[in-house]
C-alpha positions as CSV (number, residue, x, y, z in Angstrom):
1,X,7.6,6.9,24.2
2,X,7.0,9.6,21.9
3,X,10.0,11.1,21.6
4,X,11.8,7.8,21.2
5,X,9.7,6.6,18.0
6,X,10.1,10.1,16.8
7,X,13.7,9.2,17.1
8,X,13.2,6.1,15.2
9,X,11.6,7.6,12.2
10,X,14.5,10.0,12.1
11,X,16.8,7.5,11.9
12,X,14.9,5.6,8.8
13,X,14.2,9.3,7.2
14,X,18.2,10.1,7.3
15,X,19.3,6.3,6.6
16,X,21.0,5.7,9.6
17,X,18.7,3.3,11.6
18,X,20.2,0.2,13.4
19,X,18.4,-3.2,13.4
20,X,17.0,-2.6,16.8
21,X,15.5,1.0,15.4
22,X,14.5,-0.9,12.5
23,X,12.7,-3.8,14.1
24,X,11.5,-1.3,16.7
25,X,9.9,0.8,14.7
26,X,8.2,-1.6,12.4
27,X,6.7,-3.1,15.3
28,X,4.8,0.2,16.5
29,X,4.1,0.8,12.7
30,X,2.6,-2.8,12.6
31,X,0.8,-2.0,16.0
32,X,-1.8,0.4,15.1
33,X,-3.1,1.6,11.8
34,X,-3.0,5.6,13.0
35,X,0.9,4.9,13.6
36,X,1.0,4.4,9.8
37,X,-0.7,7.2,8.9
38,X,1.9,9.3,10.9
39,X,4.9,7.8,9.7
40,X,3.1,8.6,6.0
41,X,2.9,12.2,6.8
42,X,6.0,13.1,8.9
43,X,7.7,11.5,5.9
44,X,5.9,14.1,3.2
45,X,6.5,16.8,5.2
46,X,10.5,15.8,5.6
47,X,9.7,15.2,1.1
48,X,8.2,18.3,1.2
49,X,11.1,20.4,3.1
50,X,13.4,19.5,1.1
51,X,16.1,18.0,3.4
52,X,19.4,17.2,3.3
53,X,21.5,14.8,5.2
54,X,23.1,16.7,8.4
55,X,27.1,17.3,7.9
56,X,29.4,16.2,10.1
57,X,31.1,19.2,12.2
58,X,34.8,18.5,13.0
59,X,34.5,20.8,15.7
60,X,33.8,18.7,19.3
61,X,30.5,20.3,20.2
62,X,31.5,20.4,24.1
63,X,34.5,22.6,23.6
64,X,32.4,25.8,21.4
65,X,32.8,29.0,22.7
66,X,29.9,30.8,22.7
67,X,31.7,34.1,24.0
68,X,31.8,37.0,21.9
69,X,35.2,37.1,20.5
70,X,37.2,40.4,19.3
71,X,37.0,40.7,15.3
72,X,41.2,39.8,15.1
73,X,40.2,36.2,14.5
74,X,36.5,36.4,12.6
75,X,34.6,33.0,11.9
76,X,35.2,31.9,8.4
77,X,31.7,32.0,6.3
78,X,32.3,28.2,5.6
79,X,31.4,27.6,9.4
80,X,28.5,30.2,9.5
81,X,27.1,28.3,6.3
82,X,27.4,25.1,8.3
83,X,25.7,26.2,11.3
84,X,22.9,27.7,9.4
85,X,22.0,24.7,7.6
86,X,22.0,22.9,10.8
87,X,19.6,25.2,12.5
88,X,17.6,25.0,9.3
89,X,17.6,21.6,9.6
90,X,16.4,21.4,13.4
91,X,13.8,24.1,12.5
92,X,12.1,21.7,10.5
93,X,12.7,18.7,12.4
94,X,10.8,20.9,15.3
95,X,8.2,21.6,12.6
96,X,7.4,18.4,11.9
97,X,8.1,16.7,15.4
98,X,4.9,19.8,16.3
99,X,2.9,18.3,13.4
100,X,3.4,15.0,14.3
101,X,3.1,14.5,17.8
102,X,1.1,18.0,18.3
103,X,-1.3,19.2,15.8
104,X,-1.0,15.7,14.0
105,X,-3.1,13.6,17.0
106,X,-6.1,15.5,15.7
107,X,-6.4,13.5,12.9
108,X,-7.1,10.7,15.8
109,X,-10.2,12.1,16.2
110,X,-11.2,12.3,12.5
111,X,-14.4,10.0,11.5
112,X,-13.1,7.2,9.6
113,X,-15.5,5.0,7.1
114,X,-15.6,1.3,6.6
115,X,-16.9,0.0,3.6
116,X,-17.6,-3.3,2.7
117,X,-18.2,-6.0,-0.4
118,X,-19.4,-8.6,0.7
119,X,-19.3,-11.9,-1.1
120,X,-21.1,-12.5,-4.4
121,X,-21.0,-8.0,-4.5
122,X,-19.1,-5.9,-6.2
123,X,-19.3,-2.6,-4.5
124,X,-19.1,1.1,-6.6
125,X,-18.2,4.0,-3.6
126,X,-17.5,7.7,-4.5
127,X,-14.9,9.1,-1.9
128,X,-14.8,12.4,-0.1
129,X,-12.4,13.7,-2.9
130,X,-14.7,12.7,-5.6
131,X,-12.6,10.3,-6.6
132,X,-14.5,7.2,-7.4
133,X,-13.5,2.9,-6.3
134,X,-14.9,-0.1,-7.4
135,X,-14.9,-3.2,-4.5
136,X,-14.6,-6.5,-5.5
137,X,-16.1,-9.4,-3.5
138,X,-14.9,-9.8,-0.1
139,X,-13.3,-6.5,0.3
140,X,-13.2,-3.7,3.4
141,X,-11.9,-0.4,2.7
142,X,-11.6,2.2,5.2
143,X,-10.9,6.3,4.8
144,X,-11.7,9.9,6.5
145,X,-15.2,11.1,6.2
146,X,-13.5,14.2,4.9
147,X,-10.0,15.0,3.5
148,X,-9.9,18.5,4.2
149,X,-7.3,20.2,5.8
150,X,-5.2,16.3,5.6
151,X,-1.9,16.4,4.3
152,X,-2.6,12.8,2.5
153,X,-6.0,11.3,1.2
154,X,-5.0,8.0,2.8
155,X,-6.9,4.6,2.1
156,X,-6.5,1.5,4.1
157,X,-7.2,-1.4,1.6
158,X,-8.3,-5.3,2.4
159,X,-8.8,-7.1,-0.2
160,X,-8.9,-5.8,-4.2
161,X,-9.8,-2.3,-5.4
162,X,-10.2,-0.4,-8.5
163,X,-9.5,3.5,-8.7
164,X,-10.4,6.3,-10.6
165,X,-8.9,9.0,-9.2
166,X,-9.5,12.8,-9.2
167,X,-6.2,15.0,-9.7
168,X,-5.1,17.0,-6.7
169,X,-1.0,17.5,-6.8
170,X,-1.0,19.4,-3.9
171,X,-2.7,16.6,-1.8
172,X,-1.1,12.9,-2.8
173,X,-3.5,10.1,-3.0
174,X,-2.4,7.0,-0.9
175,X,-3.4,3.4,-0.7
176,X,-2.0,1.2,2.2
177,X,-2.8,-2.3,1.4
178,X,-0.4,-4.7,4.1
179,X,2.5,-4.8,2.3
180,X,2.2,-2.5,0.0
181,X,1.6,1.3,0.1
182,X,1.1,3.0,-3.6
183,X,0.8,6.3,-3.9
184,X,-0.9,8.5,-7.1
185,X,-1.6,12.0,-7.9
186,X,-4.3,11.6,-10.1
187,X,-4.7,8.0,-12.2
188,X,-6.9,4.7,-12.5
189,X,-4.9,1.4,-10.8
190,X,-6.1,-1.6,-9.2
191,X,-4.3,-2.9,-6.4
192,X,-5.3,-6.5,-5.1
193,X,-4.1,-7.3,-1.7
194,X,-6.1,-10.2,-0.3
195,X,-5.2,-11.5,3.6
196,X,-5.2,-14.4,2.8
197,X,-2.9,-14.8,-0.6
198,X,0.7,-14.5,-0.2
199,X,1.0,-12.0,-3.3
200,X,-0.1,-8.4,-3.5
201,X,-0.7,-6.9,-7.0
202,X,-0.7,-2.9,-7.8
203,X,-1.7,-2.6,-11.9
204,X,-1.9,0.3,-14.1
205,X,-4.7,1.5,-16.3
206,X,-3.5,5.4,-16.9
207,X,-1.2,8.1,-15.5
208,X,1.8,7.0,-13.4
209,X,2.0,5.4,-9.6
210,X,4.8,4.8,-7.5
211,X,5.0,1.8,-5.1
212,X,7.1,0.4,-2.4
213,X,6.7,-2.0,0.8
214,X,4.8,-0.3,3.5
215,X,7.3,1.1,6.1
216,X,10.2,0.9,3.6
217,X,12.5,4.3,2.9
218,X,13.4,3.0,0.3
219,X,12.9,4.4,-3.4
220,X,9.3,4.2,-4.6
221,X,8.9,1.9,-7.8
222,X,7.2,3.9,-11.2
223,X,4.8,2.2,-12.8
224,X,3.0,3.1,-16.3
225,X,0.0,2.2,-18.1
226,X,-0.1,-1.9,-18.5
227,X,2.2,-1.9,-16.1
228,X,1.6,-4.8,-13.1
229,X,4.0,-5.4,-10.1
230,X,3.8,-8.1,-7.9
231,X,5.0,-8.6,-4.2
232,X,5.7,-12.1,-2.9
233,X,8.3,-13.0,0.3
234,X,9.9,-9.6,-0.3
235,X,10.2,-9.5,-3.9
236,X,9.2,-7.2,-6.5
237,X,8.0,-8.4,-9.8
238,X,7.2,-5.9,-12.6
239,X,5.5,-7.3,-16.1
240,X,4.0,-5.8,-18.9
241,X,-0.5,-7.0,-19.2
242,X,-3.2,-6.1,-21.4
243,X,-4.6,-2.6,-20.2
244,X,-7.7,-3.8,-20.8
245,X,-7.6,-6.5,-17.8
246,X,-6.9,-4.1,-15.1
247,X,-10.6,-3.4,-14.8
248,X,-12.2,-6.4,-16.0
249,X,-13.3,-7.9,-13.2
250,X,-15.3,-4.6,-12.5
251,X,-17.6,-5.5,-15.5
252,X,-18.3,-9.3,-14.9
253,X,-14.7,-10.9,-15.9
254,X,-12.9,-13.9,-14.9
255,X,-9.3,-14.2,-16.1
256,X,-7.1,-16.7,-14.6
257,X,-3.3,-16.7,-16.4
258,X,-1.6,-19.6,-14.7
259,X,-3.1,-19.0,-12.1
260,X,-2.6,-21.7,-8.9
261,X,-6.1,-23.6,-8.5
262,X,-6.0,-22.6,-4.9
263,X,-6.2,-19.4,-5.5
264,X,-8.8,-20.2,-8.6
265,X,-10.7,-21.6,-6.0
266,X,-10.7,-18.5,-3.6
267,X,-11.8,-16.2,-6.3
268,X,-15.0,-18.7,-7.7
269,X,-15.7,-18.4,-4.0
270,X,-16.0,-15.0,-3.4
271,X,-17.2,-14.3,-6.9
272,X,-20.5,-16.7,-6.4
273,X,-20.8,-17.0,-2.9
274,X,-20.3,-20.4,-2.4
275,X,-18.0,-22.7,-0.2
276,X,-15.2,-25.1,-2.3
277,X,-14.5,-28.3,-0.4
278,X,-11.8,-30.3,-1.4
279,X,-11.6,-33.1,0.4
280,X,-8.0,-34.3,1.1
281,X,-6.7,-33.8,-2.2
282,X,-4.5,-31.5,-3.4
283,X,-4.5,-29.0,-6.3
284,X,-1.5,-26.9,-5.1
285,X,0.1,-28.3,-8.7
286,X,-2.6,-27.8,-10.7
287,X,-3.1,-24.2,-12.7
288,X,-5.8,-22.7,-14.9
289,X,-5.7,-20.5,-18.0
290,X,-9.1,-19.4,-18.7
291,X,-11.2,-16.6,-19.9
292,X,-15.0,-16.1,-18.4
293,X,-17.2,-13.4,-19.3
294,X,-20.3,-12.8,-17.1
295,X,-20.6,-16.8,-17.2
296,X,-22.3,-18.6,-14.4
297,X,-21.0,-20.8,-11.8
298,X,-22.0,-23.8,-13.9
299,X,-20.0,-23.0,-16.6
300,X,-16.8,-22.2,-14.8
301,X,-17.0,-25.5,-12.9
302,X,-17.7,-27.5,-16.4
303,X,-14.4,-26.2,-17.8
304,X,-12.6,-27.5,-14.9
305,X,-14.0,-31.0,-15.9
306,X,-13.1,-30.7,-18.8
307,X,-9.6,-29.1,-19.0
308,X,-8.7,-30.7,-15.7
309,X,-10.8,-33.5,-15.6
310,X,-12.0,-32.1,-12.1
311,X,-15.5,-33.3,-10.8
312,X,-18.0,-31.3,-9.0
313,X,-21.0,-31.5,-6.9
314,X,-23.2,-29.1,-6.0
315,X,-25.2,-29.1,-2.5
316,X,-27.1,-25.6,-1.5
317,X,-24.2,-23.2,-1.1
318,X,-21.6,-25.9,-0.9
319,X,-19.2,-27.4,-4.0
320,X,-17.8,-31.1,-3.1
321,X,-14.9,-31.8,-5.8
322,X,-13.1,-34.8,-6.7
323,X,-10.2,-36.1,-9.3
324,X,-8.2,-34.0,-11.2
325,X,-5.7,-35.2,-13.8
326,X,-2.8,-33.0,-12.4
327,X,-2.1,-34.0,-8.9
């Protein structure tokens, strides 16, 4: 089985993979989260090696002679320069085909750490690397006890994330979040990838990251300071926000910018612990604009009466709410 998905990730590496391969091998990708870490580090090392696309030799490879023939008719260099890029080339598919299915599978064995927020927290963790993250409520994050000797300092992400992290050019910082998978060098970015919203958000605070659907060969997407992309149903959307807002929630702040009340309600829930109950109605129309600063519950839900003309009710850890002037 091996050899075949090696195969596979040839075939995406090179541009050349089918829909079968394709399908294939997002399904063993998909299947197991040590899969993805492979595919992340066969493809640095193919980055790293510098490769170019094999040529196409006229010459049917059943028919070579491989008999020592008299110096009247030499090879041409042309054919010798061919030939040597193509053993170049296998040499380092064989290198990293050892690394990845060989000396690779030790990092199988490596000690991974799971970290989370739970609701109501916000969570400050300092990583093997120094590097430092910020959880907000709800939130799992999981990485290697220790990044020595790894060719990636790879995060798996659940939820919403701030980063500071420590410079290391030699060793690329990587944050698989579901859809996304943004990689850094040395920078502070949020990325907010929540299982249970449909969009995934990577945001810029300083330095430069580059983003692109998890699995995908294609060409990763730059992103500067104030810079926000979004991923929704395939999509990209890049747009410029205040640099200021990409940590604010780590200090105490609420910002909703048209922002669906479904989704308004998810984050009040998390944020203060408490279960929304809607009833039957239905706020998918409805959307909030609305700045909070370190205000409590009480406040939040008074500004929905008021802007929305949205009732609440408060029992123990439960809000019942009613109306709503935009259904």
């Amino acid at each position: 089985m091996e050899d075949i998905i090696w195969t596979y990730i040839i075939k995406r590496l090179t541009n050349t993979e089918t829909a079968a391969s394709r399908q294939l091998l997002d399904d063993w990708l998909s299947s197991d989260e040590r899969h993805l870490q492979q595919y992340h580090e066969a493809r640095m090392l193919w980055e790293l090696t510098a490769m170019v696309p094999p040529e196409t030799v006229e010459t049917d490879p059943g028919r070579l002679n491989l008999e020592v023939t008299p110096d009247l008719n030499p090879v041409k260099p042309v054919v010798f320069w061919k030939y040597g890029m193509a053993a170049t080339l296998i040499g380092a598919l064989l290198f990293i085909a050892f690394y990845f299915f060989g000396a690779g599978t030790q990092n199988q064995k490596d000690e991974w750490v799971v970290r989370k927020a739970e609701a109501g927290q916000v969570l400050e963790l300092r990583l093997p690397d120094s590097s430092r993250v910020w959880l907000n409520a709800e939130t799992e994050i999981r990485f290697l006890k220790d990044f020595t000797g790894e060719k990636l300092r790879l995060i798996k992400l659940r939820g919403e994330a701030y980063f500071e992290v420590k410079h290391d050019s030699r060793q690329p910082f990587v944050v698989n979040s579901g859809a996304l998978s943004t990689t850094v060098y040395g920078t502070s970015f949020n990325v907010r990838a929540y299982p249970t919203e449909s969009e995934s958000q990577v945001s810029v605070n300083t330095g430069k990251v580059g983003v692109q659907a998890t699995g995908s060969n294609t060409e990763a997407l730059m992103l500067l300071p104030s810079d926000q992309l979004s991923y929704k149903e395939g999509k990209f959307t890049k747009h410029k926000i205040n640099v200021a807002d990409v940590d604010s929630w780590t200090m105490g702040e609420l910002i909703f910018e048209q922002t669906p009340m479904p989704e308004v309600f998810a984050m009040l829930s998390r944020k203060y612990k408490v279960k929304i109950e809607s009833g039957n109605q239905n706020y998918n129309a409805c959307k909030l604009s609305a700045r909070f600063n370190k205000q409590p519950l009480s406040v939040v839900l008074k500004t929905l009466n008021i802007s929305m003309n949205i009732s609440s009710k408060q029992i123990a850890d439960t809000i019942y709410l009613k109306g709503g002037n935009c259904m």
